[in-house]
C-alpha positions in Angstrom: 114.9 79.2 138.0 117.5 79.5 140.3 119.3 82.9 140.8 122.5 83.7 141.3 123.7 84.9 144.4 127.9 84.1 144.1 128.2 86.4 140.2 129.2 89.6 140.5 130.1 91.1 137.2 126.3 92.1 136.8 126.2 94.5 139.4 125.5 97.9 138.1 128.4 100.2 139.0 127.7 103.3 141.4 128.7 106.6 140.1 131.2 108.3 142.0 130.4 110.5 144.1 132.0 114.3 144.1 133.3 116.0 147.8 131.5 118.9 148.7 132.5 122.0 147.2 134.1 119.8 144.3 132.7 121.2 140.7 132.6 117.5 139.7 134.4 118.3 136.4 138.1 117.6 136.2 140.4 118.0 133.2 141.9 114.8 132.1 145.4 114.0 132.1 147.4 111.4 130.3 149.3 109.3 132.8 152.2 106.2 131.6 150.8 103.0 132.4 151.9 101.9 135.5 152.3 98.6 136.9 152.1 98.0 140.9 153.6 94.5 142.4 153.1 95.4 146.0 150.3 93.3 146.9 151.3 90.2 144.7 152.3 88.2 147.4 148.8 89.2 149.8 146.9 88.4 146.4 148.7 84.8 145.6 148.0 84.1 149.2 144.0 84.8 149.0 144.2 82.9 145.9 145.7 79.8 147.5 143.1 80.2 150.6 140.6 79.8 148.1 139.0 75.8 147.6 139.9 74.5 143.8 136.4 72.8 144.2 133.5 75.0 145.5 130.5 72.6 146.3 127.9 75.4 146.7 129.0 76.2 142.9 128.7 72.2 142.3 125.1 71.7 143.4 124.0 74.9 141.9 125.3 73.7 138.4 123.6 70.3 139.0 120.4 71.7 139.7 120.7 74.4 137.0 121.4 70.9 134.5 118.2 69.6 135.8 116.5 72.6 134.9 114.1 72.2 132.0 113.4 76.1 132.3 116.9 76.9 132.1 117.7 78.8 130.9 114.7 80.8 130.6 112.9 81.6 127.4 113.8 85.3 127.8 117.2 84.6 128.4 117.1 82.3 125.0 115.7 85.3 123.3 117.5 87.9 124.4 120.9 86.0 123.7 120.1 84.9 119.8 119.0 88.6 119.7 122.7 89.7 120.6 123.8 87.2 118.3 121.8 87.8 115.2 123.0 91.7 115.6 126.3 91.1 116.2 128.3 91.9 112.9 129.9 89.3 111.2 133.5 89.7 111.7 134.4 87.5 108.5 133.0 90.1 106.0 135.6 92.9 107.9 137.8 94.0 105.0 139.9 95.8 107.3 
């Protein structure tokens, strides 16, 4: 099985970390959505740097097709457990 190196939305967020002498508890406050365009520009331009094709992506997909292991009985498992679980929307009477 090959890993994934490239994904990051399974990284385990850290906790944040309090400054000295801070108690750590702070009262919330309700805040107005806000809405910043400042960096549009610096983040259409990163976008733009980026290839439409990534070939490292490519050849990991192709080898991941040719996989007969993937993916992984556990994976397979733990997936149609989430599934089974899940509620079933289409009996919501709400």
């Amino acid at each position: 099985m090959i890993n994934s190196t490239t994904s990051t939305d399974r990284a385990v967020p850290t906790p944040p970390v309090a400054p000295a002498g801070h108690s750590g508890t702070r009262p919330l406050t309700q805040r107005p959505d806000q809405l910043s365009t400042e960096n549009v520009e610096h983040l259409k331009a990163a976008l733009a740097a980026q290839p439409e094709i990534r070939p490292e992506v490519v050849e990991r997909a192709k080898a991941l097709a040719a996989d007969p292991e993937y993916p992984s009985l556990d994976i397979l498992k733990r997936v149609s457990g989430m599934i089974l679980a899940a509620p079933d929307l289409s009996e919501d009477q709400s």
